[in-house]
LODONU-336514 format. One record per residue: residue in three letters; z, y, x of N, C-alpha, C, CB in turn. Coordinates in steps of 0.001 Angstrom, whole numbers, plus 500000, padded with zeros to 6 digits. Last residue first. Glycine has a CB too. Layout:
ALAZYXZYXZYXZYX/...
This chain:
UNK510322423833478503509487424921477762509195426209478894510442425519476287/UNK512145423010480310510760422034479630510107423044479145511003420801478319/UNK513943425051481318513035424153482281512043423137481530514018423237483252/UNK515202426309478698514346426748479790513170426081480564515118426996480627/UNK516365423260478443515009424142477375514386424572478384515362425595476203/UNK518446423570480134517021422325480190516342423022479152517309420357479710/UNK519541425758479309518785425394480589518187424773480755519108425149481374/UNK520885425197476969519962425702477142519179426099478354520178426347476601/UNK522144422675477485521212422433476931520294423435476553521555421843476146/UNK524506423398479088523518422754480043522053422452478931524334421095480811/UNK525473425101477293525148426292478104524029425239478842526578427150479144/UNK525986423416475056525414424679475053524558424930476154526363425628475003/UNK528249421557476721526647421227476145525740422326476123526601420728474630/UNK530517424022477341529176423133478396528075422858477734529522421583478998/UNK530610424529474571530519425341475676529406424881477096532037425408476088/UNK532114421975474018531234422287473553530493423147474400531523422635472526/UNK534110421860476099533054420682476300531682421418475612533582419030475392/UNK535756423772475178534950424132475888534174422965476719535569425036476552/UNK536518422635472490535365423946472553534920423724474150536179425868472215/UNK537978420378473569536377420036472509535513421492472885536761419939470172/UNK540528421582475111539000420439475859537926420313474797539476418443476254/UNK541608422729472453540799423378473578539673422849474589541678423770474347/UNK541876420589470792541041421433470567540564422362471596541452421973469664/UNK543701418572472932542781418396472540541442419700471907543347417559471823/UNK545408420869473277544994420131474574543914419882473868545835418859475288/UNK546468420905470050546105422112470804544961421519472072547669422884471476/UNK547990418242469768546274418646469441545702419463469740545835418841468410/UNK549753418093471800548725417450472608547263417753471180549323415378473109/UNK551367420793471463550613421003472167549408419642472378551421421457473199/UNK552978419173469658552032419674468931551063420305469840552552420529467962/UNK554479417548471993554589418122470537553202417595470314554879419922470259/UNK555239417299474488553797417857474409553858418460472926552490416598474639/UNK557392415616474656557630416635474745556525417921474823558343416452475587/UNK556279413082473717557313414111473036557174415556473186558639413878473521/UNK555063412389476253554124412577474977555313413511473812553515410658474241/UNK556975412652478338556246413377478251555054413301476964555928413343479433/UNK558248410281477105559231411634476845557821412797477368561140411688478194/UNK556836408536477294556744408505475496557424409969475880557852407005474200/UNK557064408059480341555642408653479464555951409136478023554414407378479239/UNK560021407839480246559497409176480706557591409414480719560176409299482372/UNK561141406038477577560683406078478704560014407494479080559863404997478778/UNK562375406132475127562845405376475733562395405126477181562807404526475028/UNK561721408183472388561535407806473872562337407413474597561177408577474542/UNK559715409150469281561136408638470085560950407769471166562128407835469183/UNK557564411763468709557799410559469193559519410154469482556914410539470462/UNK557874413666465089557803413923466831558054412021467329559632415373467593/UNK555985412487462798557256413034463168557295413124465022558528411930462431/UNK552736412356461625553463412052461882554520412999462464553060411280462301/UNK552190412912457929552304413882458909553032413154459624552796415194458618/UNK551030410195456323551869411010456219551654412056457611553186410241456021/UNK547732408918455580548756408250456391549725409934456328548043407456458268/UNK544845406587454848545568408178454948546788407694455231545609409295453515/UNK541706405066456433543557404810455595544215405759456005544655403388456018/UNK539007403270456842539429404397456801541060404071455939538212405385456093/UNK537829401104459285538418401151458162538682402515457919539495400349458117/UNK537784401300462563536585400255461569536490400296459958536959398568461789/UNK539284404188461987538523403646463234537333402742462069539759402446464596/UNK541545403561459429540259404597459976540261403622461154540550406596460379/UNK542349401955455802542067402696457531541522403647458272541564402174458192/UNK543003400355453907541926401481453841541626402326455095542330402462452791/UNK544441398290452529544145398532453695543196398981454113544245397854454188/UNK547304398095449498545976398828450304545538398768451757546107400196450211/UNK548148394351449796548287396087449631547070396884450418549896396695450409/UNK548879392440449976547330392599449429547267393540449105546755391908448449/UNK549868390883453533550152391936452546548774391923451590550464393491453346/UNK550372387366454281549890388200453875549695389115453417549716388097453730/UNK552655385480456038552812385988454656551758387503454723554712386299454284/UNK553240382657457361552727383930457524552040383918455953551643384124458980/UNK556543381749457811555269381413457275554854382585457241555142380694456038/UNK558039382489460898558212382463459594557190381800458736558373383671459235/UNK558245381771464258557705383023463430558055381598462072555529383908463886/UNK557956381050467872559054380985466429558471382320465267561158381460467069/UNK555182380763469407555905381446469234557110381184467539554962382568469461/UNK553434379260471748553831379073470431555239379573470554553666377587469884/UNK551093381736473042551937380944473120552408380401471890552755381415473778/UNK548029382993474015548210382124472289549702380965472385546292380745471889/UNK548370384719475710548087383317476171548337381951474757549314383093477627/UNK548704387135473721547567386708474693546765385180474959548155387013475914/UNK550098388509471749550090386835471527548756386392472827549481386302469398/UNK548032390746471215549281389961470921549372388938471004549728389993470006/UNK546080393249473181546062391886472645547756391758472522545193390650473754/UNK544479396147473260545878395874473053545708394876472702546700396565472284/UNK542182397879475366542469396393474578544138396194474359541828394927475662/UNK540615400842475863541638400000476026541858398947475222542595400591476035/UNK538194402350477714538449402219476932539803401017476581537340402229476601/UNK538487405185480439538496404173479912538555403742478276539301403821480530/UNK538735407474481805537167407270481257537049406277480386536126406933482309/UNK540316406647484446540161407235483598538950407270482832540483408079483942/UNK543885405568484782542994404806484624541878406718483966543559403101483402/UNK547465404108485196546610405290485254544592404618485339547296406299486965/UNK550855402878484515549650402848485200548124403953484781549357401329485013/UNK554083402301485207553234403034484697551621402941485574553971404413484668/UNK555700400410486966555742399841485414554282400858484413557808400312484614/UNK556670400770488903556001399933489412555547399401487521556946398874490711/UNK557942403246489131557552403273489800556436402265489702558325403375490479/UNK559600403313486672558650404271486499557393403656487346559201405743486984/UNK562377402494485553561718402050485975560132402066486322562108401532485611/UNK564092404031483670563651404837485181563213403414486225565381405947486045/UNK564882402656481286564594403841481318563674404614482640565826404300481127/UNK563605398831482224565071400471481809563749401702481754566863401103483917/UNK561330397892482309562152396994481629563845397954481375562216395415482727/UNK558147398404481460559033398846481783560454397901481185558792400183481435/UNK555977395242483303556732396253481978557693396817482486557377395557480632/UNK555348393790485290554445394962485513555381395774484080552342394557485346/UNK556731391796485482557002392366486833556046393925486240556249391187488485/UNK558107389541483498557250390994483292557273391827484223557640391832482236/UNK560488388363484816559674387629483907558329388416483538560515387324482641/UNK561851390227485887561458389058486835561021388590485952562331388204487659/UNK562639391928483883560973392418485210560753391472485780561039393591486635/UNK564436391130482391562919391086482077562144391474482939562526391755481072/UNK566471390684484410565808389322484025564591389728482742567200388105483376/UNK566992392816484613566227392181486074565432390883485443567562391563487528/UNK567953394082482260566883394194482778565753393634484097567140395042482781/UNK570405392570483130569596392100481701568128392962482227570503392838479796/UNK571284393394485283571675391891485468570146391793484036573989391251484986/UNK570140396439485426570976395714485055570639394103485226571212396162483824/UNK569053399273487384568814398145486878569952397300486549568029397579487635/UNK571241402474486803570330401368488025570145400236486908571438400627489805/UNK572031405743487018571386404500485959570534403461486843570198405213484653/UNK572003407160489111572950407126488789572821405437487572573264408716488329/UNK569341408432489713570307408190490484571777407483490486570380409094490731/UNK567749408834487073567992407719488319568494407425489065567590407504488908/UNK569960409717484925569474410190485590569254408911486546570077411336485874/UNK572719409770483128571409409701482571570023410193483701571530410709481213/UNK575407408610482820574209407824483854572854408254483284574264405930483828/UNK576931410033481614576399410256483468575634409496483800577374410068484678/UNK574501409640478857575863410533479372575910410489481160577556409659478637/UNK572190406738479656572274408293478872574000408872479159571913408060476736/UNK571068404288479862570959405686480629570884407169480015569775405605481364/UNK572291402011478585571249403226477986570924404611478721571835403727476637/UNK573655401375480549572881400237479643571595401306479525573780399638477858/UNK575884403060480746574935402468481683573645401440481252575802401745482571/UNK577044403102478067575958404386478522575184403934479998576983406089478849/UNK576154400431476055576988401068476979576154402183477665577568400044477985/UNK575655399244473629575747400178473164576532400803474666576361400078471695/UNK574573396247473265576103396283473978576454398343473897575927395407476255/UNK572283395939472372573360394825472140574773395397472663572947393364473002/UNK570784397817473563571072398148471995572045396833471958569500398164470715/UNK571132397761476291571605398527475515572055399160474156571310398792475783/UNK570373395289476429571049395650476502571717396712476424571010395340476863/UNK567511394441473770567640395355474983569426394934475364567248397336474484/UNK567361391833472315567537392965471889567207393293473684569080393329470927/UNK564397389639471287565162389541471928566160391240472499564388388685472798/UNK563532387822468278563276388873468824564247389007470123563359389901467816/UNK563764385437466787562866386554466658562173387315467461563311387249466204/UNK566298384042466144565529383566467404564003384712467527565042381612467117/UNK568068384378464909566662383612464300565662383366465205565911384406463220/UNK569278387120465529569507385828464450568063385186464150570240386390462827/UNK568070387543468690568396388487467367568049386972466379567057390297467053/UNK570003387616471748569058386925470798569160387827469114569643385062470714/UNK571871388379473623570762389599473441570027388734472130569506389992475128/UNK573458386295474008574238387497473434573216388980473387575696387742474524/UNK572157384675475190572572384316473255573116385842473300574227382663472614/UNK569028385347476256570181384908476364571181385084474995570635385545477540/UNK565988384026475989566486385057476026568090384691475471565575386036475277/UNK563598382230476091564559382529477275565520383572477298563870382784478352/UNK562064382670474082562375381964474600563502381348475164561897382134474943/UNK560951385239474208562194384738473215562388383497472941562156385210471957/UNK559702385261475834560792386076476194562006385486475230560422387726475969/UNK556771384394476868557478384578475386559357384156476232556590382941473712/UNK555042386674478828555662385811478624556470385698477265556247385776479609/UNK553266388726478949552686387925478010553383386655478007551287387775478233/UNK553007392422478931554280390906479071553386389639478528556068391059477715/UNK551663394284480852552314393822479970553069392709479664551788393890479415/UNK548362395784481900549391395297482374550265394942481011549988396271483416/UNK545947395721484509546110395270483282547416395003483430545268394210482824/UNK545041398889485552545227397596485690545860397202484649545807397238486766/UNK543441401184486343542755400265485970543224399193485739542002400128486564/UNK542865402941489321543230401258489624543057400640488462544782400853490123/UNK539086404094488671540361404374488967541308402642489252540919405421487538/UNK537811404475485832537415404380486948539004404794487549536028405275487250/UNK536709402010482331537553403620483330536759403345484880540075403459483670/UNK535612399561481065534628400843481628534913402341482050533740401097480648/UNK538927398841480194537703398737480224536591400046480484537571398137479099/UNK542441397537480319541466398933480416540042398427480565541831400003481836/UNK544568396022478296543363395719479206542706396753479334542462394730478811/UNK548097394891477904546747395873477447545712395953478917547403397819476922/UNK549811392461475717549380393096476892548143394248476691548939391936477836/UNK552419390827474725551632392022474399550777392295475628552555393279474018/UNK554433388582472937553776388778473966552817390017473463553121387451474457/UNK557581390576470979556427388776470695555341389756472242554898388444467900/UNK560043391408471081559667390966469584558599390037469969559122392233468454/UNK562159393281472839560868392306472763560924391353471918560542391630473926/UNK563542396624473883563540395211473660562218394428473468564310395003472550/UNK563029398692474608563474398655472872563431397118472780562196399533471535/UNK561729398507477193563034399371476775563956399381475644562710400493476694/UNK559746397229477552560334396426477036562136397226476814560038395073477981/UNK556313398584477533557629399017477359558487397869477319557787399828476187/UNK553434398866479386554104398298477970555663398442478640553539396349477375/UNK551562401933479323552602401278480263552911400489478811554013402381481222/UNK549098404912481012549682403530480088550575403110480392549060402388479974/UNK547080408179481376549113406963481733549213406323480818550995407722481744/UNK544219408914482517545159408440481198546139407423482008544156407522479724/UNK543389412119483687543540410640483841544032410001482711544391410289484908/UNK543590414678483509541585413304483502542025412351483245540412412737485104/UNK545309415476482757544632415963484355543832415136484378545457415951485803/UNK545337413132480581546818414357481319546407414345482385548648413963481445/UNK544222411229479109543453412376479802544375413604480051542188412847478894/UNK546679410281476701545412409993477308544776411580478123544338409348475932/UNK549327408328476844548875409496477188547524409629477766549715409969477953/UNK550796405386475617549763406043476355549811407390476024548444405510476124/UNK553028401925475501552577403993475604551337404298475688553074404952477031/UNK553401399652473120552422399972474034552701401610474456550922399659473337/UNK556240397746473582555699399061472528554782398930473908556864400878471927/UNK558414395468471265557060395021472855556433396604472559555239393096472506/UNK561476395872469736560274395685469879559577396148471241559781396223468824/UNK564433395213468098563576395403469260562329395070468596563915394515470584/UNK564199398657467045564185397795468572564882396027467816565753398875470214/UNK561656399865465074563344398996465060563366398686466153563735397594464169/UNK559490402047465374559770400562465482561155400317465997558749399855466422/UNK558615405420464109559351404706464740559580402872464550560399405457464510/UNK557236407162461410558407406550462291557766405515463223559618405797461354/UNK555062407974460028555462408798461065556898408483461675555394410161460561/UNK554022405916458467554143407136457767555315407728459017554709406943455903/UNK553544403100458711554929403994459074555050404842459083555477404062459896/UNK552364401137455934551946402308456953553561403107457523550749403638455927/UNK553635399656454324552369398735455285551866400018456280550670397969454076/UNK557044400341453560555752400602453469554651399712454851555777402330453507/UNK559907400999454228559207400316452894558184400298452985559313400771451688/UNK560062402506457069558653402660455961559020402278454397557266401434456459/UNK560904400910458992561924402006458032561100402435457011562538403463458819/UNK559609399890460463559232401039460739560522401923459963557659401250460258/UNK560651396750461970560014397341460985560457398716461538560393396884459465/UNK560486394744464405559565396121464937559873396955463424557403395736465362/UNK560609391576462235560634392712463488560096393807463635560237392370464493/UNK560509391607459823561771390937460182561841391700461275561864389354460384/UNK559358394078457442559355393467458284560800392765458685558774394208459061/UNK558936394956453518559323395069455060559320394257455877560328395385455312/UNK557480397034451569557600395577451777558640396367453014555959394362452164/UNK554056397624449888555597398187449688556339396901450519556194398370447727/UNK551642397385448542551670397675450000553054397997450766550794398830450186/UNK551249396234446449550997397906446567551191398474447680551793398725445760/UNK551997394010446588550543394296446062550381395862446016550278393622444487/UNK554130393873449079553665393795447497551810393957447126554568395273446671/UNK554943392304452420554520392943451570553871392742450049553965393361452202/UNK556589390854454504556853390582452846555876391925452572558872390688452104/UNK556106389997457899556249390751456982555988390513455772555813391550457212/UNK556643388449460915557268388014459543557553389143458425558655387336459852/UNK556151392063462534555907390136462415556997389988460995556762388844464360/UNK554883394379463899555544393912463175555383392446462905555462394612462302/UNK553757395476466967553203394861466185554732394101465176552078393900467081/UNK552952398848468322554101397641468504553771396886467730555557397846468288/UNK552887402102470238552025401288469428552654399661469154550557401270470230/UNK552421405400470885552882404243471441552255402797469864555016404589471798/UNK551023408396472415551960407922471243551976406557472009551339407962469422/UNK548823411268472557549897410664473160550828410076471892550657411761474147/UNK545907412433473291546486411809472475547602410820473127545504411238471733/UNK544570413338474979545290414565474627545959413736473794544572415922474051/UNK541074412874473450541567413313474551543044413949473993540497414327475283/UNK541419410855470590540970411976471045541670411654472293541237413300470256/UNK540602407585469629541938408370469743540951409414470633543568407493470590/UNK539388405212467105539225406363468281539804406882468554538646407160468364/UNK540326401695466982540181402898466431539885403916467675541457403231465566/UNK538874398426465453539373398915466773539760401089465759537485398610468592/UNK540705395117465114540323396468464961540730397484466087540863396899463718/UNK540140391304465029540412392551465858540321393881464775539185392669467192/UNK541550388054464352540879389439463595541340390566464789541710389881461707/UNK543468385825464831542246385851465226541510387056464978541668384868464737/UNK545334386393461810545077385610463100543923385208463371545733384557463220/UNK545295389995460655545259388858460584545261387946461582544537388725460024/UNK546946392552460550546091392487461485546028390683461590546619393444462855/UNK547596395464458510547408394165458817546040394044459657547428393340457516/UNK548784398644459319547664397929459171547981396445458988546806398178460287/UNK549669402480460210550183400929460208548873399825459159552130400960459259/UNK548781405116459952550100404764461084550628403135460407551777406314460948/UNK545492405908460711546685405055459816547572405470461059546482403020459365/UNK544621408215461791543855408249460187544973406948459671541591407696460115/UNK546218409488464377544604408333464521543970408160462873545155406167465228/UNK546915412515464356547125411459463590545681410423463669547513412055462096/UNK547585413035467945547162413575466747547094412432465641545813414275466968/UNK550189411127468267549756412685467635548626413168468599551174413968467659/UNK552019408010466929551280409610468087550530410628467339549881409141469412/UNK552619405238465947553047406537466171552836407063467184554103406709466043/UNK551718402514464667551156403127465174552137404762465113549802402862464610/UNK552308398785464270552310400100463894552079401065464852553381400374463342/UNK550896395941462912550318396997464168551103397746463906548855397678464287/UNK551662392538461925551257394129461621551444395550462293551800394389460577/UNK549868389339462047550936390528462741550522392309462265550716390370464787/UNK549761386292461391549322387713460884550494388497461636549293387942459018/UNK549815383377463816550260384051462007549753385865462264552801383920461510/UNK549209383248466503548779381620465502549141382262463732550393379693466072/UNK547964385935467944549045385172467601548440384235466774550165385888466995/UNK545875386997469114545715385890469446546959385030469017545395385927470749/UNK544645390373467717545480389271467079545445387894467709545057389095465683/UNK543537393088469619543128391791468950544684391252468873541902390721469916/UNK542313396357468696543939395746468812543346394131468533545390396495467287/UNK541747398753471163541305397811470092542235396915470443539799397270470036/UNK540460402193471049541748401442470927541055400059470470542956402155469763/UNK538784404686473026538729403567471593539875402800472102537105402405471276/UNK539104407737474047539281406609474436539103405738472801540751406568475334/UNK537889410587474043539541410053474831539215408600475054541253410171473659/UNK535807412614473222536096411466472599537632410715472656535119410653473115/UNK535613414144475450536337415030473979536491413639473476535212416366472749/UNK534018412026477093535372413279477456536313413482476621534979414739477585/UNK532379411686476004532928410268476289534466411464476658531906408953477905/UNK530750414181476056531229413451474378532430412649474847529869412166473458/UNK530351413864478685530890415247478193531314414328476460529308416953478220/UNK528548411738478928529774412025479756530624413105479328529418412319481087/UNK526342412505476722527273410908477001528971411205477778526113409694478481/UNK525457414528477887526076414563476808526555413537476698525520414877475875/UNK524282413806480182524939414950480409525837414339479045523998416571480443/UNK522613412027479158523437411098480114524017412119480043523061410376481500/UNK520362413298477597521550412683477023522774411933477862521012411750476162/UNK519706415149480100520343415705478750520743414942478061519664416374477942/UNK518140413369481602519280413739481902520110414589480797519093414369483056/UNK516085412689479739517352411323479921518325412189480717516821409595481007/UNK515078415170479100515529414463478025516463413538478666514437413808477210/UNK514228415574481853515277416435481559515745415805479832514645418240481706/UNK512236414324483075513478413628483058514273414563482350514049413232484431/UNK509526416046482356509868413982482096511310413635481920509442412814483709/UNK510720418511483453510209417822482207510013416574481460509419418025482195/UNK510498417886485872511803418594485259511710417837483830511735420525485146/UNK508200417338486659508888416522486811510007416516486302508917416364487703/UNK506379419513485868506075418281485356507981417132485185504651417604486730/UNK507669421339487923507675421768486742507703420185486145506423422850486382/UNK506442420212490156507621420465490324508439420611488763507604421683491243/UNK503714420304489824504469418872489921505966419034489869504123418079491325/UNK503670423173489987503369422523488713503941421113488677501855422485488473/
């Protein structure tokens, strides 16, 4: 009977701690994007499954956050010096999407641009990494929170465009290109024979972003010391970290729709397969449409669990 009693007292707190860990599962992860730049920066967003926007204002000093499922693979970059209408119609100086639009409706960021990856819960774990493959538009970093695992914080938070050499500079001092997009060479771009590590090595231009960003990807097959893993976690995308003073435009406000999801709700086009510049964004590519599948299959049979552990604790109270 004490034996019984005792099932009974605890089987409510162990039935919601069961379901905490099993939800926190199917859930994937919360996103949250803070703004420490000194002007307005605008987020864009491409992965799959569709988070509810693919783009946002993100004022100075202002966070949002959003939910991304298990299984959710995409990348993430912040537009600067943007003109938007009162209808939300406009474009950027950096990162723009090709949009005309305050949402990227399933493209892609102009290189250059600072891109966040992730792949969340590929074998439990989740693969992050900031990119500087497409070049670098303004400081970025990302912070894992309440995972388990190494967990580490990683990204650029040097201002690059700074220091960035005249024949990579983008007119205005903005942005700073890749060498490959400045010079269009297949060693550059590890692509025709050099499309393979063996063959595609670090460049004079990429050394000089890892020696400034030891933890970003700074080529294509810089894998080793640039991708990081984490799991359970929740994640912080900050801009502008160390609140450097950065060359930017007057900051120009969109008063176009900003209807969202996560803290906001905001509809958004079918996104388009990912474009990849690194072998996480190529394994989120190359998942397709399998990463909502991944996802719907981990929900049923989470569901499945709850079920089956919540009719056992019945059993045992009743």
């Amino acid at each position: 009977m004490a034996l019984f009693s005792h099932h009974t007292q605890s089987s409510p707190v162990l039935l919601g701690f069961i379901l905490f860990i099993v939800f926190k599962g199917v859930s994937g992860a919360t996103f949250t994007f803070m703004n420490k730049c000194d002007y307005t920066v605008w987020p864009g967003i491409l992965g799959k499954p569709d988070l509810g926007t693919t783009g946002f204002e993100l004022t100075k000093g202002s966070s949002r956050s959003f939910l991304a499922p298990t299984g959710w693979s995409g990348r993430f970059w912040a537009r600067t010096n943007c003109k938007f209408d009162d209808s939300g119609r406009g474009t950027c100086a950096t990162a723009d999407c090709g949009s005309d639009d305050i949402n990227c409706n399933g493209a892609g960021a102009s290189p250059p641009a600072t891109l966040a990856e992730f792949t969340l819960g590929t074998g439990s774990m989740d693969y992050y990494d900031v990119s500087l493959v497409d070049g670098y538009n303004l400081p970025m970093m990302v912070a894992a929170s309440g995972g388990s695992g190494s967990c580490a914080t990683t990204g650029c938070g040097v201002d690059l465009n700074q220091h960035c050499p005249s024949e990579l500079r983008v007119e205005g001092g903005d942005a700073c290109k890749s060498a490959c997009e400045a010079f269009g060479k297949a060693e550059y771009c590890c692509n025709g024979e050099f499309s393979n590590p063996s063959t595609c090595k670090p460049s004079v231009y990429s050394e000089m972003f890892k020696s400034a960003c030891p933890k970003s990807y700074s080529y294509a097959y810089d894998d080793a010391t640039s991708t990081f893993t984490c799991t359970g976690a929740d994640y912080t995308i900050t801009f502008c970290p160390s609140s450097p003073s950065l060359k930017s435009s007057t900051d120009s406000s969109p008063k176009g729709t900003d209807s969202g999801s996560g803290s906001e709700s905001q509809s958004s086009a079918e996104q388009s397969e990912l474009a990849s510049t690194s072998w996480l964004a190529d394994m989120a590519t190359a998942t397709g449409d399998s990463s909502s599948s991944h996802h719907s299959g981990f929900s049923k049979a989470s569901f499945f669990v709850v079920v089956v552990i919540t009719f056992i604790l019945y059993l045992l109270v009743y």
